[in-house]
TIGU-424930 format. One record per residue (C-alpha): residue number from 0; residue in three letters; chain; z, x, y. Coordinates in steps of 0.25 Angstrom, whole numbers, plus 5000, padded with zeros to 4 digits. Example, Ala and Ser with C-alpha at 12.3 -4.5 7.8 and 13.67 -1.06 7.14 Angstrom:
   num   residuo   cadena     zz     xx     yy
     0       ala        A   5031   5049   4982
     1       ser        A   5029   5055   4996
This chain:
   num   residuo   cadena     zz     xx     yy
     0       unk        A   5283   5544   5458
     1       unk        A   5284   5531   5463
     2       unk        A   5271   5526   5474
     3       unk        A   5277   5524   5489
     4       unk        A   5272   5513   5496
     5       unk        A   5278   5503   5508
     6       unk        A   5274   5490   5502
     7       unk        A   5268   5486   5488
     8       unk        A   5260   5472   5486
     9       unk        A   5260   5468   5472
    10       unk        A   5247   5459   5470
    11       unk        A   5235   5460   5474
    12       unk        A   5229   5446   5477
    13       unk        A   5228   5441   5491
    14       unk        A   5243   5441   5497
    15       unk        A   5243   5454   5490
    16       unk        A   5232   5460   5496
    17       unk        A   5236   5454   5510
    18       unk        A   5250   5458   5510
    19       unk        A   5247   5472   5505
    20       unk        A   5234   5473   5515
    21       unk        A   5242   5469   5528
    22       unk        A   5255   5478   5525
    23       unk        A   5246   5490   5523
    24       unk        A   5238   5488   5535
    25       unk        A   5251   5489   5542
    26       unk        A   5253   5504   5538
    27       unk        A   5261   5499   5525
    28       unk        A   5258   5507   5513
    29       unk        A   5254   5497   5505
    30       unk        A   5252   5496   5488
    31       unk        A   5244   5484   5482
    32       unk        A   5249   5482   5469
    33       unk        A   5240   5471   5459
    34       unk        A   5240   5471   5443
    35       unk        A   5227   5465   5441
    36       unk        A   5214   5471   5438
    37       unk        A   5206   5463   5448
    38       unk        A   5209   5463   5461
    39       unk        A   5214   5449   5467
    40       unk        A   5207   5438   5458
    41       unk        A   5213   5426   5463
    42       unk        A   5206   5429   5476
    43       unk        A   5192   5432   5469
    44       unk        A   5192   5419   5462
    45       unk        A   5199   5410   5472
    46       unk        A   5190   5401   5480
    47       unk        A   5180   5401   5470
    48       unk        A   5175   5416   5472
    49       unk        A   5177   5414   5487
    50       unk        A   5193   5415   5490
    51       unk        A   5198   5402   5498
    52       unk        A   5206   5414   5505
    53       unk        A   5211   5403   5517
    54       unk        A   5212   5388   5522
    55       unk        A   5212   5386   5537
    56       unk        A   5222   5377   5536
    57       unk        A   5232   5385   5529
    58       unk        A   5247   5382   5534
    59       unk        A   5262   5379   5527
    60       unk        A   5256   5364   5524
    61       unk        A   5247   5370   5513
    62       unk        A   5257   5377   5505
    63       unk        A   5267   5374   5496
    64       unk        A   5281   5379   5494
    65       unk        A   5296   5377   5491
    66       unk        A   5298   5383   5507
    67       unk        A   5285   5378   5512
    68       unk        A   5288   5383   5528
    69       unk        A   5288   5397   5521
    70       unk        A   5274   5399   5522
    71       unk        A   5272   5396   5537
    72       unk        A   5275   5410   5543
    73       unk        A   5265   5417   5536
    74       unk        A   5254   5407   5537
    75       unk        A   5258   5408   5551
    76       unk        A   5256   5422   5552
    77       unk        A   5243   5424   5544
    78       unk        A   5234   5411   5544
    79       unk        A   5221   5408   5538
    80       unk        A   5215   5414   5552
    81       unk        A   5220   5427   5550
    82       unk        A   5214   5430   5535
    83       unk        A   5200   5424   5542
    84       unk        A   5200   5436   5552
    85       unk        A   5204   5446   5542
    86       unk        A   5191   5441   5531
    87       unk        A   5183   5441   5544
    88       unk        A   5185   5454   5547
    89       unk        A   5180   5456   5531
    90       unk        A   5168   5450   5535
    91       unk        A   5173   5438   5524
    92       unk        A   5162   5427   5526
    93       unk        A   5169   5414   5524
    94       unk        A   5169   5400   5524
    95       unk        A   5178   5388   5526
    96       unk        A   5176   5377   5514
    97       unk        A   5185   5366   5517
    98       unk        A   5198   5362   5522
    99       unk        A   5201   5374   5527
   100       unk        A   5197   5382   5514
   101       unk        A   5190   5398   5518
   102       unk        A   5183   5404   5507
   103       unk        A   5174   5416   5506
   104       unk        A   5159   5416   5509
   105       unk        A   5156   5426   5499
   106       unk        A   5169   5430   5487
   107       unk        A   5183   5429   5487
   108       unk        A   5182   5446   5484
   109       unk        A   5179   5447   5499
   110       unk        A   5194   5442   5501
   111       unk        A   5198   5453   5490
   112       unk        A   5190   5463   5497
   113       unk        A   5195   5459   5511
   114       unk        A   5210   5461   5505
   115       unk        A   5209   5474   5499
   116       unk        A   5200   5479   5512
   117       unk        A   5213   5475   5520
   118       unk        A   5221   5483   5508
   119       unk        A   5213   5495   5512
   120       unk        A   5215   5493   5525
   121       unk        A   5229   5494   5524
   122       unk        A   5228   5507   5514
   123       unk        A   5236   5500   5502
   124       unk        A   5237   5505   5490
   125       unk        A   5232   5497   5477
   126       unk        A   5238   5497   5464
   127       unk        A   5230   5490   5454
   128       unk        A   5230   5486   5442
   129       unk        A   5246   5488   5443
   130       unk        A   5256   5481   5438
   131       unk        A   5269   5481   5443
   132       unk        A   5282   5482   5432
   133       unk        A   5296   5483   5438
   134       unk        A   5299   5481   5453
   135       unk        A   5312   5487   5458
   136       unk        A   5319   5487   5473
   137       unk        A   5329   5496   5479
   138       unk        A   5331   5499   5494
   139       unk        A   5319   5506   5498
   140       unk        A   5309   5496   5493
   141       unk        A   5303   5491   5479
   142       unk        A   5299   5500   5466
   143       unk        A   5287   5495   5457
   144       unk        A   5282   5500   5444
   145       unk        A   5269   5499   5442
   146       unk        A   5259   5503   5433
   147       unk        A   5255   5512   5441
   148       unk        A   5267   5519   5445
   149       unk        A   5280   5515   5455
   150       unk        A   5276   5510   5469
   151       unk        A   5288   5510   5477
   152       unk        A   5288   5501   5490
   153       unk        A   5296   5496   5502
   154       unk        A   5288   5484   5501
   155       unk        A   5285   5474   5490
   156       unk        A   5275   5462   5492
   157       unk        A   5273   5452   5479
   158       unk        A   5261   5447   5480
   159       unk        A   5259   5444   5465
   160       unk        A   5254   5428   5465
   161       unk        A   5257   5418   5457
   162       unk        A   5255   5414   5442
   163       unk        A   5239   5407   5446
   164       unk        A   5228   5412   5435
   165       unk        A   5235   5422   5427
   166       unk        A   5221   5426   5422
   167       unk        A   5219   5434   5433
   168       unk        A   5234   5440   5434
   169       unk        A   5244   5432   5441
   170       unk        A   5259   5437   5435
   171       unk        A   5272   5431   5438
   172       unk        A   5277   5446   5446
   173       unk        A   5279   5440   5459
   174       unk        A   5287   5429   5452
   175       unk        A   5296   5439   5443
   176       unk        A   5298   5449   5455
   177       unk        A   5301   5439   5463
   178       unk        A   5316   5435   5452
   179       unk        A   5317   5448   5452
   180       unk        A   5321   5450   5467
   181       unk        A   5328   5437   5465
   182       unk        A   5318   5428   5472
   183       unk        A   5317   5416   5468
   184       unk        A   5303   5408   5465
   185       unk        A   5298   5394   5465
   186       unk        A   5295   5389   5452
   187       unk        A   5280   5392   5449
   188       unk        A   5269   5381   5447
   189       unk        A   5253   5384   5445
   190       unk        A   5246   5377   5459
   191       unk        A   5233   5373   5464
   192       unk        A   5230   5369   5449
   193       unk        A   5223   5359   5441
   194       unk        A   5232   5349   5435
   195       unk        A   5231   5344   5420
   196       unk        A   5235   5331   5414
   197       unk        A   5238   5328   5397
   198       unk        A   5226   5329   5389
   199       unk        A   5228   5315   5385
   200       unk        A   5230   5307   5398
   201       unk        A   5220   5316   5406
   202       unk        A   5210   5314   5392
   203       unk        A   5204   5300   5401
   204       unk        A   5201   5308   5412
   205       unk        A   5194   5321   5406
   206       unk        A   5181   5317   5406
   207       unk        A   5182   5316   5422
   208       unk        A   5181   5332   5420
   209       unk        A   5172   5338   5433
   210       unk        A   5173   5326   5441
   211       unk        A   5179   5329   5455
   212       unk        A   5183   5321   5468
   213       unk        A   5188   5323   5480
   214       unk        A   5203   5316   5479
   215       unk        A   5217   5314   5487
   216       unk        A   5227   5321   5478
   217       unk        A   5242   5321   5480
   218       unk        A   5254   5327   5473
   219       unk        A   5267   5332   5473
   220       unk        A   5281   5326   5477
   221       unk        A   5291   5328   5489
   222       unk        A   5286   5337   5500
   223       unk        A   5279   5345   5490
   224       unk        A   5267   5335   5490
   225       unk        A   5253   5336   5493
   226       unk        A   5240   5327   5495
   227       unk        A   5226   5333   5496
   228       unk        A   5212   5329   5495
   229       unk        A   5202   5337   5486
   230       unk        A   5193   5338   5476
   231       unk        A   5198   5333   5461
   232       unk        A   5193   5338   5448
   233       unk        A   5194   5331   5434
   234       unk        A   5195   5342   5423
   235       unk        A   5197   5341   5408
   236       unk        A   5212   5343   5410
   237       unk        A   5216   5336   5423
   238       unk        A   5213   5336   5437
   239       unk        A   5208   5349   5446
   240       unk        A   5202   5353   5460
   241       unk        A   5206   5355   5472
   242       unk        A   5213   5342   5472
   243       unk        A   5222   5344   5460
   244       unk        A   5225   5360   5465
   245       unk        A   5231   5356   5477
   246       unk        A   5239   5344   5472
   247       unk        A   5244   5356   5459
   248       unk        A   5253   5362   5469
   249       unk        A   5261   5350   5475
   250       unk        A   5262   5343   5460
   251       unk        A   5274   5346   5449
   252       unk        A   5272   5341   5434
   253       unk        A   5278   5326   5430
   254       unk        A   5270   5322   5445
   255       unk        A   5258   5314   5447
   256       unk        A   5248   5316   5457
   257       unk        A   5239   5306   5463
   258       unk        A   5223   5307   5465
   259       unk        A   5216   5297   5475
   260       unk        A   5203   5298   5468
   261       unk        A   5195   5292   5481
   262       unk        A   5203   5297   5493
   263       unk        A   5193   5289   5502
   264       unk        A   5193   5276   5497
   265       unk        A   5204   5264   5493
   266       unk        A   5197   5261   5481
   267       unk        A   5204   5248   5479
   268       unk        A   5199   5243   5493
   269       unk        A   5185   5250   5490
   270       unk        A   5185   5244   5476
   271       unk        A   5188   5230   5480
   272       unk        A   5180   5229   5493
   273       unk        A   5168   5233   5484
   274       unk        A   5170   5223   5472
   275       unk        A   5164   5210   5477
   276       unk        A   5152   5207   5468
   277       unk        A   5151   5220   5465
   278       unk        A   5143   5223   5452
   279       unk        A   5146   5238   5451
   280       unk        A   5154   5243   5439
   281       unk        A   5167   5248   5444
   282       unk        A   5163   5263   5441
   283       unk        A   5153   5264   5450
   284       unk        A   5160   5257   5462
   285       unk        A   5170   5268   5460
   286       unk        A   5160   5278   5459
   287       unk        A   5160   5275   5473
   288       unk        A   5172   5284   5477
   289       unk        A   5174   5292   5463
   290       unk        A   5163   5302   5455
   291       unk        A   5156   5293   5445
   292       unk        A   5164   5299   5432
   293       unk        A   5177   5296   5438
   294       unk        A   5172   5283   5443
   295       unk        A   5168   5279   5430
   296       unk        A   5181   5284   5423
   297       unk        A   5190   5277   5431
   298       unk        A   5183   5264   5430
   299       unk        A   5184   5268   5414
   300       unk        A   5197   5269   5415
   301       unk        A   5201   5256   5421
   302       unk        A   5193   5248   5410
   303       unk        A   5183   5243   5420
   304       unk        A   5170   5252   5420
   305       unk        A   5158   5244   5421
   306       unk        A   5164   5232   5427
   307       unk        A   5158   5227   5440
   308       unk        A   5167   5228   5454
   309       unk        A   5165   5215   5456
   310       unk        A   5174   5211   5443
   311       unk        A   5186   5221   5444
   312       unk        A   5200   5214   5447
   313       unk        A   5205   5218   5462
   314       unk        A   5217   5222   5455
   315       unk        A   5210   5232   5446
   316       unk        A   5201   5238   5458
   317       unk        A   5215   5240   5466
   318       unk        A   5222   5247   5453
   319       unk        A   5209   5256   5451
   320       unk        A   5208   5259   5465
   321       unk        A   5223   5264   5466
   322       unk        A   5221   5272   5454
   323       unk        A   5210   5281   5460
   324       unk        A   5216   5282   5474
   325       unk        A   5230   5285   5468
   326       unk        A   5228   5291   5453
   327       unk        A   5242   5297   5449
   328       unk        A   5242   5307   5438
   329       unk        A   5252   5317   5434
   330       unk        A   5247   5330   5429
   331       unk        A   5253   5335   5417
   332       unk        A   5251   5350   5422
   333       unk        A   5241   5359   5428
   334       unk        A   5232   5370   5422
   335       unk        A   5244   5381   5427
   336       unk        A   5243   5395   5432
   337       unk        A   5229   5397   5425
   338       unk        A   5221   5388   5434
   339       unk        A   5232   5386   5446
   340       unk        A   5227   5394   5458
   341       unk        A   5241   5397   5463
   342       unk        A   5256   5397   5458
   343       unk        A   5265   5389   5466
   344       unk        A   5280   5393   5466
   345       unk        A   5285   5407   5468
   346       unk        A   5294   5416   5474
   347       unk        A   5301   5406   5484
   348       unk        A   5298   5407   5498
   349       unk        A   5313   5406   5503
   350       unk        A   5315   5420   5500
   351       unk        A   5305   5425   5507
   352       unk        A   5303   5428   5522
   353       unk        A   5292   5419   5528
   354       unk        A   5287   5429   5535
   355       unk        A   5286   5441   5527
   356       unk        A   5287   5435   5513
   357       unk        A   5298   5446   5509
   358       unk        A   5309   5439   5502
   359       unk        A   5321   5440   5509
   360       unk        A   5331   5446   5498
   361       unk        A   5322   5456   5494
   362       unk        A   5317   5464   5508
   363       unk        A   5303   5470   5505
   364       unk        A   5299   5461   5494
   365       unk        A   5288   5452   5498
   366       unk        A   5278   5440   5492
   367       unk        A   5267   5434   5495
   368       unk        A   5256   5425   5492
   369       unk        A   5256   5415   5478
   370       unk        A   5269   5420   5474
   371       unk        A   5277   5415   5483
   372       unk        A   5280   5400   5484
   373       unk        A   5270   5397   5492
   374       unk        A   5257   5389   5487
   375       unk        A   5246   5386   5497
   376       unk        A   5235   5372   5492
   377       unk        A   5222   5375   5488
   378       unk        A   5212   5380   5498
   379       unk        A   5215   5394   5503
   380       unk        A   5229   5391   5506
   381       unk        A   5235   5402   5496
   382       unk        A   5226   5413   5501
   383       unk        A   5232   5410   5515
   384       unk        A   5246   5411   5511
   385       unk        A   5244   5424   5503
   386       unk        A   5235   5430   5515
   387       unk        A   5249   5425   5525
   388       unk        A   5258   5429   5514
   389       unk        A   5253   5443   5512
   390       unk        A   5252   5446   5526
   391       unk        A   5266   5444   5530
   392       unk        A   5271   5451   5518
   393       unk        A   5261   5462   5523
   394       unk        A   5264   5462   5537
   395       unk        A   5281   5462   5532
   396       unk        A   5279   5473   5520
């Protein structure tokens, strides 16, 4: 005998959770469907421990998307304010570490704890470890076959993820149901990762591994560009940080991006207004603006270390100078779903409703969070859109 219930939610994770929490609580009866053995680890390692679970400034600007007005409603109707109140009321101690970034105090498994404390609230049912096989519709709703028996439903949320850190059990089931019910889906890129250069033309710069700098990035092409400012991270392979996550999202392969490497400075004026009569070796004059091991390599680099200031050719101080506050590189990849915190790409937004997220040809079939097409920059932004996302699906289901 198949399990009755009005809406099933398959994933776990934070839109999962969300979407399954809010549809219960309005007298839906709810099942919670997840196939891993821990519960919602994306959220428990996120932030560090600590679960970036907002940004303050979360709006359309901050995401990215073949339809990029999609996202507004929902933003709209659930907003970085409204999740505050509800981890408030957890008694969730927090704080705000910059640019609109909220983390917890204490552990992200307050946020896991919070989630499945609004699950209770809303009397659903879990079905975990559960894998779902064959997923089948007819006129009254949607049939599942699980591993745990057939769950039939009115309702269907997808709430699945993307292809990010397979360690910890990302699949490709929101994508495969999604061609089966004839959606059709953005082409799929790892985001918010770190980018990785030939062995052979980054084998100059590997000794720079460990050293960071705050930087001016900017990437992209056509209205799918982006500029930030962040911290920068030399590693073995290529570039990392902050930086380099945000600028992943907006770049494609074949294009370069460029790193001004002393955002606050003209160099070449800098440079050239220090020269008169100036003993010191050009790596310690740039030392000035850049860590000393970076300093030292670039002046390396350029054939002049140990020279005095006072000797280097103004031509030579300009062409140096645009180098570091314009450095244009083209990754030859990224380090891919293993180290990217979010997969860009998925089911496209056009065929869904923005403000239930049910697709439109398939009435009761809804997805939310990272597998849509909707991609949010580093900093608390994807939580927000899994927290918006989930609720209207929750609030529709």
């Amino acid at each position: 005998m198949a399990e009755q219930f009005d809406v099933a939610v398959i994933g776990a994770g934070a839109a999962g959770m969300m979407a399954a929490a809010v549809a219960g609580q309005r007298g839906r009866r709810v099942v919670l469907i997840d196939h891993a053995e821990h519960l919602a680890e994306k959220i428990r390692i996120s932030g560090g421990g600590r679960c970036n679970f907002t940004n303050l400034q979360a709006g359309p600007a901050n995401y990215l998307s073949d339809n990029p007005h999609f996202c507004r409603s929902a933003l709209s109707r659930y907003t970085p304010r409204d999740f505050l109140d509800l981890i408030e009321r957890h008694g969730v101690r927090w704080h705000e570490k910059h640019k609109g970034q909220l983390f917890c105090d204490d552990s992200a498994q307050q946020i896991i704890d919070l989630l499945v404390a609004e699950c209770a609230a809303g009397g659903v049912a879990w079905r975990r470890p559960c894998r779902v096989g064959e997923v089948a519709r007819d006129e009254a709703g949607f049939s599942l076959e699980t591993s745990l028996g057939r769950i039939e439903v009115a309702s269907l949320v997808v709430a699945t993820g993307g292809l990010s850190i397979p360690k910890i059990g990302a699949t490709d089931f929101g994508f495969r149901l999604a061609k089966q019910f004839d959606l059709p889906l953005v082409p799929l890129r790892a985001a918010l990762v770190p980018l990785t250069f030939a062995a052979a033309d980054w084998a100059p710069f590997a000794e720079l591994s460990g050293v960071s700098l705050e930087v001016e990035v900017s990437g992209g092409s056509g209205k799918r560009r982006g500029h930030f400012r962040e911290d920068l991270l030399f590693t073995h392979r290529g570039l990392s940080g902050p930086a380099i996550l945000q600028i992943s999202s907006f770049w494609s392969p074949g294009e370069a991006i460029t790193l001004n490497l002393a955002p606050d400075t003209d160099l070449a004026e800098a440079l050239l207004a220090a020269k008169p009569g100036n003993k010191q070796q050009l790596q310690n004059a740039l030392a000035q603006w850049l860590p000393r091991r970076l300093a030292e390599h670039w002046a390396a680099a350029s054939g002049y270390a140990g020279r005095p200031l006072a000797d280097m050719p103004d031509r030579t101080l300009r062409e140096l100078a645009q180098r570091l506050n314009a450095w244009q590189l083209v990754p030859a990849g990224s380090e891919g779903y293993r180290k990217a915190e979010v997969t860009a790409g998925g089911v496209d937004t056009r065929a869904l409703d923005q403000k239930t997220m049910m697709a439109k040809a398939v009435p009761g079939l809804f997805f939310v969070g990272e597998v849509m097409d909707v991609t949010g920059w580093l900093g608390g932004y994807n939580f927000q859109w899994a927290w918006a996302s989930g609720y209207s699906a929750g609030m529709a289901a």
